[in-house]
PyMOL Python script that loads the backbone (N, CA, C, O; Angstrom):
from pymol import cmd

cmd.read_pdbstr("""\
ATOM      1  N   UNK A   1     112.310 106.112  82.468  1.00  0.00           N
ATOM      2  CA  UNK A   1     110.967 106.205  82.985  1.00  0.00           C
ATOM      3  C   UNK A   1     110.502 104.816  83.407  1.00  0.00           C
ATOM      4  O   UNK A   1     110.727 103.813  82.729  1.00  0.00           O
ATOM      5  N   UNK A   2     109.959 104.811  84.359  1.00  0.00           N
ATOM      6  CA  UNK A   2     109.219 103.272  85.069  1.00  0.00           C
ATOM      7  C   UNK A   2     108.272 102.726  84.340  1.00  0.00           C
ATOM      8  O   UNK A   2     107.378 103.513  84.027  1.00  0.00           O
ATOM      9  N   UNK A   3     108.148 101.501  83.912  1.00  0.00           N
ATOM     10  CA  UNK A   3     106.574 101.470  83.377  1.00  0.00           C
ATOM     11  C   UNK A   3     106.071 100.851  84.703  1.00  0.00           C
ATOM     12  O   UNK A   3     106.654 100.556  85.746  1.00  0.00           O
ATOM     13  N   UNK A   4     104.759 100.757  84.289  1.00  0.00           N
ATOM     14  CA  UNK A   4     103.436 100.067  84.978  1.00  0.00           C
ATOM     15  C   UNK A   4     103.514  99.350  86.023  1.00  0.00           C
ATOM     16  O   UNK A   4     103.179  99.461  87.203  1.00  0.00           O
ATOM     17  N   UNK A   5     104.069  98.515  85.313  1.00  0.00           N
ATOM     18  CA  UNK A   5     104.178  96.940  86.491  1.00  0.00           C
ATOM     19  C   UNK A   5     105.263  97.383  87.148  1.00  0.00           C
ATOM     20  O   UNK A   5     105.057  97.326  88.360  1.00  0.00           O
ATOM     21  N   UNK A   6     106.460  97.852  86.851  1.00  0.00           N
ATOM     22  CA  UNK A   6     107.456  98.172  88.127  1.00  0.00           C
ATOM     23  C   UNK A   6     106.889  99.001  89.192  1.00  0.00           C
ATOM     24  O   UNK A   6     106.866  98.679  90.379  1.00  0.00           O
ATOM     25  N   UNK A   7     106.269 100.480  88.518  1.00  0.00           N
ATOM     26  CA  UNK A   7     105.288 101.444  89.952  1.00  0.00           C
ATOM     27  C   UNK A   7     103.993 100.516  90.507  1.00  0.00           C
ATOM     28  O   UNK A   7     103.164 100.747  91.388  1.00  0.00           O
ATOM     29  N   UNK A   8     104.185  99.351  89.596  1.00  0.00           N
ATOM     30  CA  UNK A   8     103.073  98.458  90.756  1.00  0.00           C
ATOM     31  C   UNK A   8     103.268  97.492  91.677  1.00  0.00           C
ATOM     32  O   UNK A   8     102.446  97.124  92.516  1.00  0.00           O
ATOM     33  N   UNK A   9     104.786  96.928  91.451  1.00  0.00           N
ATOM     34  CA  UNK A   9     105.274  95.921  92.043  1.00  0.00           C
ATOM     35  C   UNK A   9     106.090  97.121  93.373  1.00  0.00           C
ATOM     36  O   UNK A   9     106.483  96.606  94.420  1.00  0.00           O
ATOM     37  N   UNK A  10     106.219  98.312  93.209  1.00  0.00           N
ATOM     38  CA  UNK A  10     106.775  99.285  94.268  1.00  0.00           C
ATOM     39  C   UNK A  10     106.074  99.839  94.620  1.00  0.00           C
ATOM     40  O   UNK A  10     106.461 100.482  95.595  1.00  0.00           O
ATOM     41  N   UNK A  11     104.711 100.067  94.258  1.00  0.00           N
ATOM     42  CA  UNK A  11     103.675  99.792  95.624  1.00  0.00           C
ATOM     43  C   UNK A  11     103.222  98.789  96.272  1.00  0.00           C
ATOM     44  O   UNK A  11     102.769  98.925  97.409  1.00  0.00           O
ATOM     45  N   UNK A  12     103.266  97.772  95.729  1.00  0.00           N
ATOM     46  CA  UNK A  12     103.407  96.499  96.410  1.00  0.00           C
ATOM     47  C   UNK A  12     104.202  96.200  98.243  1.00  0.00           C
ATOM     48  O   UNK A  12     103.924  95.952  99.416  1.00  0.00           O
ATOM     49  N   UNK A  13     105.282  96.458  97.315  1.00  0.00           N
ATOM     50  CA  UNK A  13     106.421  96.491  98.231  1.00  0.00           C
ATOM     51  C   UNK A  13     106.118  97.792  99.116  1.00  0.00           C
ATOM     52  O   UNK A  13     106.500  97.622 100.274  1.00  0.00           O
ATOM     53  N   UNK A  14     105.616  98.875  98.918  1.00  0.00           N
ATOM     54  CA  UNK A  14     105.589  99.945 100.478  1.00  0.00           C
ATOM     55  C   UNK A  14     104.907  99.231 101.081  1.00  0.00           C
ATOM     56  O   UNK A  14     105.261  99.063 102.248  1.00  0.00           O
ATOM     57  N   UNK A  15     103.485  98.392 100.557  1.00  0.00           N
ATOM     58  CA  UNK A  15     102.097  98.414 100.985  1.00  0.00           C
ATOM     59  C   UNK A  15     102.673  97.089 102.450  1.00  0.00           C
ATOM     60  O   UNK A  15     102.510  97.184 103.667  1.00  0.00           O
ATOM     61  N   UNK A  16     103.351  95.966 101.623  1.00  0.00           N
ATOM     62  CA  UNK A  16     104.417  95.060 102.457  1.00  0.00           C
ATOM     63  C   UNK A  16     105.560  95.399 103.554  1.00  0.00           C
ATOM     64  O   UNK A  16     105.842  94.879 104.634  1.00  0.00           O
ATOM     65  N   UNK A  17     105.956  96.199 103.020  1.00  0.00           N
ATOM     66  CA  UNK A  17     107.123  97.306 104.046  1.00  0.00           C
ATOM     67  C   UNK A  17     106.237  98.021 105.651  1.00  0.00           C
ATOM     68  O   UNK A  17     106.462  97.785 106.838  1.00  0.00           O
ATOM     69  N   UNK A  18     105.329  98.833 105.062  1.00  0.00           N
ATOM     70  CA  UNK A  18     104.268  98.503 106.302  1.00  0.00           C
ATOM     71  C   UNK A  18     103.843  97.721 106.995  1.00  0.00           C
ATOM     72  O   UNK A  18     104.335  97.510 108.104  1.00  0.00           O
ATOM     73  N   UNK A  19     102.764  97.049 106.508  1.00  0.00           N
ATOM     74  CA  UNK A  19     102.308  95.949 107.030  1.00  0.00           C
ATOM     75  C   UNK A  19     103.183  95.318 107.833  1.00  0.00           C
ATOM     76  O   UNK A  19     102.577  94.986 108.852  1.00  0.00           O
ATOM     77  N   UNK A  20     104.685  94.880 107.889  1.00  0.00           N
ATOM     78  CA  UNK A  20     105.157  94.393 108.233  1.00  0.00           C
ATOM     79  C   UNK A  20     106.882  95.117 108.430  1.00  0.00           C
ATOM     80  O   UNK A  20     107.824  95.011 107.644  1.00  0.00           O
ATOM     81  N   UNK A  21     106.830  95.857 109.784  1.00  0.00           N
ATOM     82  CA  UNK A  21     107.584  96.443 110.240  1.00  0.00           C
ATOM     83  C   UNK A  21     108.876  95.540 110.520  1.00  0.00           C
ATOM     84  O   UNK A  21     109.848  96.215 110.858  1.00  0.00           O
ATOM     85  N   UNK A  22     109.010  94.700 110.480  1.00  0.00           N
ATOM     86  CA  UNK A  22     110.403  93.826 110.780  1.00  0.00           C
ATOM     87  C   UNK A  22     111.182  93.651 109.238  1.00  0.00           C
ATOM     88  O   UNK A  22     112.410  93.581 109.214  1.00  0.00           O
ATOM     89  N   UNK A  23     110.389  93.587 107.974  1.00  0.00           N
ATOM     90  CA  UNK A  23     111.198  93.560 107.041  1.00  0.00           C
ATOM     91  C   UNK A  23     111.670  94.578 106.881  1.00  0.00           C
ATOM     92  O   UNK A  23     111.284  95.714 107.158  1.00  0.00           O
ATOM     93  N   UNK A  24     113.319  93.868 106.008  1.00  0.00           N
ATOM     94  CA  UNK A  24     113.778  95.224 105.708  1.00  0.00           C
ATOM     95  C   UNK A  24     113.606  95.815 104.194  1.00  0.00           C
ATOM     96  O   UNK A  24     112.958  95.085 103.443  1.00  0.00           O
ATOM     97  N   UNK A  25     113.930  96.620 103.832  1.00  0.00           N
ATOM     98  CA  UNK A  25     113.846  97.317 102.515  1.00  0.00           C
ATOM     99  C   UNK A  25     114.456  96.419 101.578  1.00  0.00           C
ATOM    100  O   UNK A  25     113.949  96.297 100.463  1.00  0.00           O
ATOM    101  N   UNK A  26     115.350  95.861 101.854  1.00  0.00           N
ATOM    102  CA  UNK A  26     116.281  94.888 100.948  1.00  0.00           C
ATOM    103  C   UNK A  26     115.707  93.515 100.437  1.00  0.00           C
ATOM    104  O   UNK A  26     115.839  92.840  99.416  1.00  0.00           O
ATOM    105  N   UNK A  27     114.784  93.380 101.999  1.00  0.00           N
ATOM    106  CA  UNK A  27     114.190  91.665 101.880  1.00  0.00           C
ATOM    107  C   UNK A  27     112.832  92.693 100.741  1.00  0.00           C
ATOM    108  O   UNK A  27     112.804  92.345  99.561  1.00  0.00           O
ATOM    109  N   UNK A  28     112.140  93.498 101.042  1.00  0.00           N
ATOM    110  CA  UNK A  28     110.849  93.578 100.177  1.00  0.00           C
ATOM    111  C   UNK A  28     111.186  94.299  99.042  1.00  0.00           C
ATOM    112  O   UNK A  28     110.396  94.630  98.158  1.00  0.00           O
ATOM    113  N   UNK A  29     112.267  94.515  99.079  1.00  0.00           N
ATOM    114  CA  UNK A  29     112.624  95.232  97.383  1.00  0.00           C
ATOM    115  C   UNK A  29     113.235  93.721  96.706  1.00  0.00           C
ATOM    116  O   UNK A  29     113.114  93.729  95.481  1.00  0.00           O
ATOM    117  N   UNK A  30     113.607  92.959  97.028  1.00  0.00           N
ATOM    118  CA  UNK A  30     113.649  91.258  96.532  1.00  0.00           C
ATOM    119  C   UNK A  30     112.734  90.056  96.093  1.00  0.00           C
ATOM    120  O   UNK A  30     112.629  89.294  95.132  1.00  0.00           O
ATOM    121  N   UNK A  31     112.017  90.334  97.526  1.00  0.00           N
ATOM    122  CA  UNK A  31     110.128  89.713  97.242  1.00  0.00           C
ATOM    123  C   UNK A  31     109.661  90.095  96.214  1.00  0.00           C
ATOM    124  O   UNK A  31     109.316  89.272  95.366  1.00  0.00           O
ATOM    125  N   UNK A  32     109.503  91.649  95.979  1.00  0.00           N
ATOM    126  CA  UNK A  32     108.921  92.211  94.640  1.00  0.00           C
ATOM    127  C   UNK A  32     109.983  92.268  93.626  1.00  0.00           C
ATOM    128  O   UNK A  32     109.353  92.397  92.576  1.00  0.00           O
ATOM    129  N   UNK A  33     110.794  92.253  93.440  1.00  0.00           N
ATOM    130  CA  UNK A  33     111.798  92.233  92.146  1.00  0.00           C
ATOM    131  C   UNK A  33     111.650  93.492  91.470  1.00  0.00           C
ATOM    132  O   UNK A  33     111.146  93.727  90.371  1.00  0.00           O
ATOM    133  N   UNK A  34     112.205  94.304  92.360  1.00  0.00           N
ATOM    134  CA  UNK A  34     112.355  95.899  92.498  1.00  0.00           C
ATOM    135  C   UNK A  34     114.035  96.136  92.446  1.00  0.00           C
ATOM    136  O   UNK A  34     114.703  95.281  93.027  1.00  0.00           O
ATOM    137  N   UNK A  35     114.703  97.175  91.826  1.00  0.00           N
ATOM    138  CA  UNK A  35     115.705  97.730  92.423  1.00  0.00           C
ATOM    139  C   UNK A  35     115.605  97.875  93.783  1.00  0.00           C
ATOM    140  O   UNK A  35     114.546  98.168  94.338  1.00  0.00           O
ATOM    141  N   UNK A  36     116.620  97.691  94.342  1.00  0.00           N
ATOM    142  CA  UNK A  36     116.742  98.149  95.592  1.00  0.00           C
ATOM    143  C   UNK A  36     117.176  99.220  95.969  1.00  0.00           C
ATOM    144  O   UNK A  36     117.037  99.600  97.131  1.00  0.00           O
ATOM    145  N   UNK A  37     117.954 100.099  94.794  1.00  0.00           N
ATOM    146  CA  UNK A  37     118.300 102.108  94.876  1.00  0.00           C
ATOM    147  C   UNK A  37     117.176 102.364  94.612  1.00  0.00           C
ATOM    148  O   UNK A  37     116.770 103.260  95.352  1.00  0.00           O
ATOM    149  N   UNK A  38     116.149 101.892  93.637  1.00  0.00           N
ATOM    150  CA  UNK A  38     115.327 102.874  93.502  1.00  0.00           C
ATOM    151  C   UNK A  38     113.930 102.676  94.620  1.00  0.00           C
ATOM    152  O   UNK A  38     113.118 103.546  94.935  1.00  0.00           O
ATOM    153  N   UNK A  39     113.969 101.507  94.989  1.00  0.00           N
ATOM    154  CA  UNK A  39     112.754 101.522  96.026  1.00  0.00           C
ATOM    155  C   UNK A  39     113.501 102.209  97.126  1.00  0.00           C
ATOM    156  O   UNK A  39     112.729 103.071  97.547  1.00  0.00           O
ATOM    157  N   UNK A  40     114.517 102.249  97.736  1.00  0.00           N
ATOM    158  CA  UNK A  40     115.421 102.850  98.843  1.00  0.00           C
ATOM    159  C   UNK A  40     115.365 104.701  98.491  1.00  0.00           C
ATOM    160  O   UNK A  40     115.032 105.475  99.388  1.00  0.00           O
ATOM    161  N   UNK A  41     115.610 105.030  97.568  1.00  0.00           N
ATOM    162  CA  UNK A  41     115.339 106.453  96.869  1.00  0.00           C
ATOM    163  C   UNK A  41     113.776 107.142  97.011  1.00  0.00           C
ATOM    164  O   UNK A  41     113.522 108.322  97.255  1.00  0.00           O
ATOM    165  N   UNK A  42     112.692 105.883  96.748  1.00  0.00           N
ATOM    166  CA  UNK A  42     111.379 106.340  96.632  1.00  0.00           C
ATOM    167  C   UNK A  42     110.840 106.718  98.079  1.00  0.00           C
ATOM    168  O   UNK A  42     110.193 107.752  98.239  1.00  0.00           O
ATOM    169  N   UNK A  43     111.169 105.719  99.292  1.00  0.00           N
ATOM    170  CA  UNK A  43     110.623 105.774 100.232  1.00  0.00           C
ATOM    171  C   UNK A  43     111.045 106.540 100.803  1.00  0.00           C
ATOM    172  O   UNK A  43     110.301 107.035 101.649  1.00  0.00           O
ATOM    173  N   UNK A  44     112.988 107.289 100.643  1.00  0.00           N
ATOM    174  CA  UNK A  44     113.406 108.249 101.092  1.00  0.00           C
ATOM    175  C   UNK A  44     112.259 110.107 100.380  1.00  0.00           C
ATOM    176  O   UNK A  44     112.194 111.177 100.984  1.00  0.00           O
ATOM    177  N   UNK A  45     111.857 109.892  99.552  1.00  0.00           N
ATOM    178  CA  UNK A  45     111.088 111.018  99.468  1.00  0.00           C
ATOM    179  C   UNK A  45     111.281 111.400  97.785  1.00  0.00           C
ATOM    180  O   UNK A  45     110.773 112.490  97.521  1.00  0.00           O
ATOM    181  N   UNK A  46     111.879 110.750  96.677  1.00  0.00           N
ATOM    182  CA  UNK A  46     112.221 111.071  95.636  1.00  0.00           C
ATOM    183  C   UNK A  46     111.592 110.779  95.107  1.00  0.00           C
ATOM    184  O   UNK A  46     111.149 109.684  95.452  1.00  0.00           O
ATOM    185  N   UNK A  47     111.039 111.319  93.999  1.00  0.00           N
ATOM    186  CA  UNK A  47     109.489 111.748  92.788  1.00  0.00           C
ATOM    187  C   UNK A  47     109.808 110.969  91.470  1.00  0.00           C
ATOM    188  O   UNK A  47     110.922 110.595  91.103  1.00  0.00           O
ATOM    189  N   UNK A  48     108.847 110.830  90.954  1.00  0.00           N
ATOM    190  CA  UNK A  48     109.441 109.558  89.664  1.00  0.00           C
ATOM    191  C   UNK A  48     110.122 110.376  88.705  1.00  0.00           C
ATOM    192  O   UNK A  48     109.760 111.549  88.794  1.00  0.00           O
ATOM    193  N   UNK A  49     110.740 110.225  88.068  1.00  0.00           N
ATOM    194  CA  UNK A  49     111.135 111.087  87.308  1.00  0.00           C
ATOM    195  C   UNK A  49     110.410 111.702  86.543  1.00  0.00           C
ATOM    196  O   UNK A  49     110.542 112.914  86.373  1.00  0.00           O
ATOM    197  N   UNK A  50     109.034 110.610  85.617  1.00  0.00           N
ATOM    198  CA  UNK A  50     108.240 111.361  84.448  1.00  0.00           C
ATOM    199  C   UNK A  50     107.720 112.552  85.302  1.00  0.00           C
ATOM    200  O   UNK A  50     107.643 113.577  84.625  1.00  0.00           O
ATOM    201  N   UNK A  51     107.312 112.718  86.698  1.00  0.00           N
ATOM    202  CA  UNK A  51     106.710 113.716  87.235  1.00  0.00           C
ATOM    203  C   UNK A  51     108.018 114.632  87.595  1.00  0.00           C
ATOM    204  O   UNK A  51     108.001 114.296  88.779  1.00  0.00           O
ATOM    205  N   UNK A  52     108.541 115.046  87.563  1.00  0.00           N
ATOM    206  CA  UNK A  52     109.884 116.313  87.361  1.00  0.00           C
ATOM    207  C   UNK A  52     110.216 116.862  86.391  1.00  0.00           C
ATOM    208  O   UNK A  52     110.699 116.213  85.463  1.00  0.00           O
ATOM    209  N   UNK A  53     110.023 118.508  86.302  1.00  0.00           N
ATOM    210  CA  UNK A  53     110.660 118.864  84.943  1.00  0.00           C
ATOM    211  C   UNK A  53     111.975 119.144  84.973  1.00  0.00           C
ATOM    212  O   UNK A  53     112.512 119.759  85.894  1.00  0.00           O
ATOM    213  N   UNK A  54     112.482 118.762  84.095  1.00  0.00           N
ATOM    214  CA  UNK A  54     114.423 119.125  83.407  1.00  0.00           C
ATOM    215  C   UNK A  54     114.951 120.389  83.600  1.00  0.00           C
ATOM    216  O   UNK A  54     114.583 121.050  82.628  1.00  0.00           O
ATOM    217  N   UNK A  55     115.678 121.137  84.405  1.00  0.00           N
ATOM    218  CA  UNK A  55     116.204 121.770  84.700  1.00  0.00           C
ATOM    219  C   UNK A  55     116.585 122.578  83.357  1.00  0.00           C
ATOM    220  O   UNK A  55     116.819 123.779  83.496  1.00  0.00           O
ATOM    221  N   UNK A  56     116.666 122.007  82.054  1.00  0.00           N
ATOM    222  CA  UNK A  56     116.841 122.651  80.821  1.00  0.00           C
ATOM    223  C   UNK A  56     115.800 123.551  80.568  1.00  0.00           C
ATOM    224  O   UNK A  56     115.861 124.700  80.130  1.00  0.00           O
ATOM    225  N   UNK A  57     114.465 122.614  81.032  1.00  0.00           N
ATOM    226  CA  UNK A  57     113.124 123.401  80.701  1.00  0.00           C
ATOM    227  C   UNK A  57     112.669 124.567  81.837  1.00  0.00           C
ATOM    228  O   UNK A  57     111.611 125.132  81.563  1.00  0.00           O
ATOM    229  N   UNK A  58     113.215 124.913  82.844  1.00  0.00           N
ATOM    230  CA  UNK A  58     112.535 125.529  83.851  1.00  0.00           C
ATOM    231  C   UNK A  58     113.142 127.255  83.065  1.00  0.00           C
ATOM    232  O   UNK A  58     113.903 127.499  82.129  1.00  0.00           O
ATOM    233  N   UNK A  59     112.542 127.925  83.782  1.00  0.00           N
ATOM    234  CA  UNK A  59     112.317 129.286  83.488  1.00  0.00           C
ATOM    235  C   UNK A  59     113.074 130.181  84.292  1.00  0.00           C
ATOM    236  O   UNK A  59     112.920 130.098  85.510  1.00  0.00           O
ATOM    237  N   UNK A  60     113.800 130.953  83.868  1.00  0.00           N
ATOM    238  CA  UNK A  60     114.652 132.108  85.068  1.00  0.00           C
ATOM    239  C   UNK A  60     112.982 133.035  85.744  1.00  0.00           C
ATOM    240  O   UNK A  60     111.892 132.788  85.227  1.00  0.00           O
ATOM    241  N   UNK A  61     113.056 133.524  86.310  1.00  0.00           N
ATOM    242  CA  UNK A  61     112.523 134.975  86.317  1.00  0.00           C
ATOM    243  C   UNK A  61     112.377 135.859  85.204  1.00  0.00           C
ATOM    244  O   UNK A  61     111.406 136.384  84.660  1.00  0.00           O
ATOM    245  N   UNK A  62     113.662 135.878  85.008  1.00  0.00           N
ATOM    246  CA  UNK A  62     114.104 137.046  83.719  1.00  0.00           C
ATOM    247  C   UNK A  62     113.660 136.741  82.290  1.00  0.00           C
ATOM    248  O   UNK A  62     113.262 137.543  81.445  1.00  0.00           O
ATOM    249  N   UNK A  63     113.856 135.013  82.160  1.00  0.00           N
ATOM    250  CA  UNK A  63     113.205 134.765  80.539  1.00  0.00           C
ATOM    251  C   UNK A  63     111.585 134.633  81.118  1.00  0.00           C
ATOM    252  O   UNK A  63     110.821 134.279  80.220  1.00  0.00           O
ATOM    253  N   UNK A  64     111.092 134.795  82.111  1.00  0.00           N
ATOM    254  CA  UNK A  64     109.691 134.772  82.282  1.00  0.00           C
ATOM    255  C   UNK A  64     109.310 136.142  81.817  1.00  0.00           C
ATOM    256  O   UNK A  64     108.870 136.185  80.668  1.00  0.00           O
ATOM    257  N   UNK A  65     109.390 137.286  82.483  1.00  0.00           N
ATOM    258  CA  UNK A  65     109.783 138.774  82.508  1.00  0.00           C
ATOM    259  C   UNK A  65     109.455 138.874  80.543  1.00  0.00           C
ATOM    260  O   UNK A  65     108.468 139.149  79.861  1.00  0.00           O
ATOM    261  N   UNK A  66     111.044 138.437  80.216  1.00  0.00           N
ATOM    262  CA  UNK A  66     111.313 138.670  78.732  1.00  0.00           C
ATOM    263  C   UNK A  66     109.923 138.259  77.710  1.00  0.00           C
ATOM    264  O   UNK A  66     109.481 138.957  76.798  1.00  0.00           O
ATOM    265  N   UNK A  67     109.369 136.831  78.197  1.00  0.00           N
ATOM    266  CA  UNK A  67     108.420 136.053  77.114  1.00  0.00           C
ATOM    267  C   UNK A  67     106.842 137.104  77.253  1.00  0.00           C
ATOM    268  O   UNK A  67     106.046 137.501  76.402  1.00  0.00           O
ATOM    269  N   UNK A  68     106.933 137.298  79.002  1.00  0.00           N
ATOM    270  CA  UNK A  68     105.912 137.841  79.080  1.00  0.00           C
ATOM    271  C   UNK A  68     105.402 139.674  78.734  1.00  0.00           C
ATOM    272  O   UNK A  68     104.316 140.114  79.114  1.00  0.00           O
ATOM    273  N   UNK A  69     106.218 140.342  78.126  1.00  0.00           N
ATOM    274  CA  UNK A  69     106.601 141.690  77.612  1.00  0.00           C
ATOM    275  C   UNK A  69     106.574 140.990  75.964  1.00  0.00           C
ATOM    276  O   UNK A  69     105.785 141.406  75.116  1.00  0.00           O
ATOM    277  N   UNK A  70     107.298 140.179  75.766  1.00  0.00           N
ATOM    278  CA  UNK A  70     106.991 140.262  74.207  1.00  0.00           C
ATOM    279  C   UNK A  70     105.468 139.384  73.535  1.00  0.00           C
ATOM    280  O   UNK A  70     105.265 139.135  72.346  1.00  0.00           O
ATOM    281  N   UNK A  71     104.816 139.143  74.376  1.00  0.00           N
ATOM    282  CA  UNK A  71     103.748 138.643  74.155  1.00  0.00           C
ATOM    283  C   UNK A  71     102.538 138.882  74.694  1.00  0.00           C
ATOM    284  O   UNK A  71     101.502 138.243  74.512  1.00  0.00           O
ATOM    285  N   UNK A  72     102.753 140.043  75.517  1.00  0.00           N
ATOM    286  CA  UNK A  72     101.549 140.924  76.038  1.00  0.00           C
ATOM    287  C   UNK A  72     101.622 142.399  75.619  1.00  0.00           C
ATOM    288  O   UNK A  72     100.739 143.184  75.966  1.00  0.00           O
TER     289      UNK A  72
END
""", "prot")
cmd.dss("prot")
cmd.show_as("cartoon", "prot")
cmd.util.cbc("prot")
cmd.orient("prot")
């Protein structure tokens, strides 16, 4: 999980990445002292992790079905 100052130093870096269309991802994931997979990952469209649930935890249909019959 990211703390604080890293999701702040990688908004930093989009806010820079804009502003200034000639840098590249590599030079402003450096400036800010960011990974460079994971700022390259974020801007491609990928969600932080704490905001995703675990594929362990998600629900079929069927155990939805099941929980919701034995508890109604």
């Amino acid at each position: 999980m990211a703390n604080q100052s890293n999701e702040s130093q990688l908004i930093f870096a989009f806010q820079t990445l804009r502003s200034n269309p000639k840098l590249s991802i590599w030079a402003a994931a450096k400036i800010y002292s960011v990974a460079f997979v994971t700022f390259a990952k974020r801007k491609r469209g990928r969600p932080i992790r704490c905001n995703t649930i675990p594929k362990l935890r998600k629900l079929t249909e069927l155990k939805k079905k099941r929980l919701l019959n034995i508890y109604l």
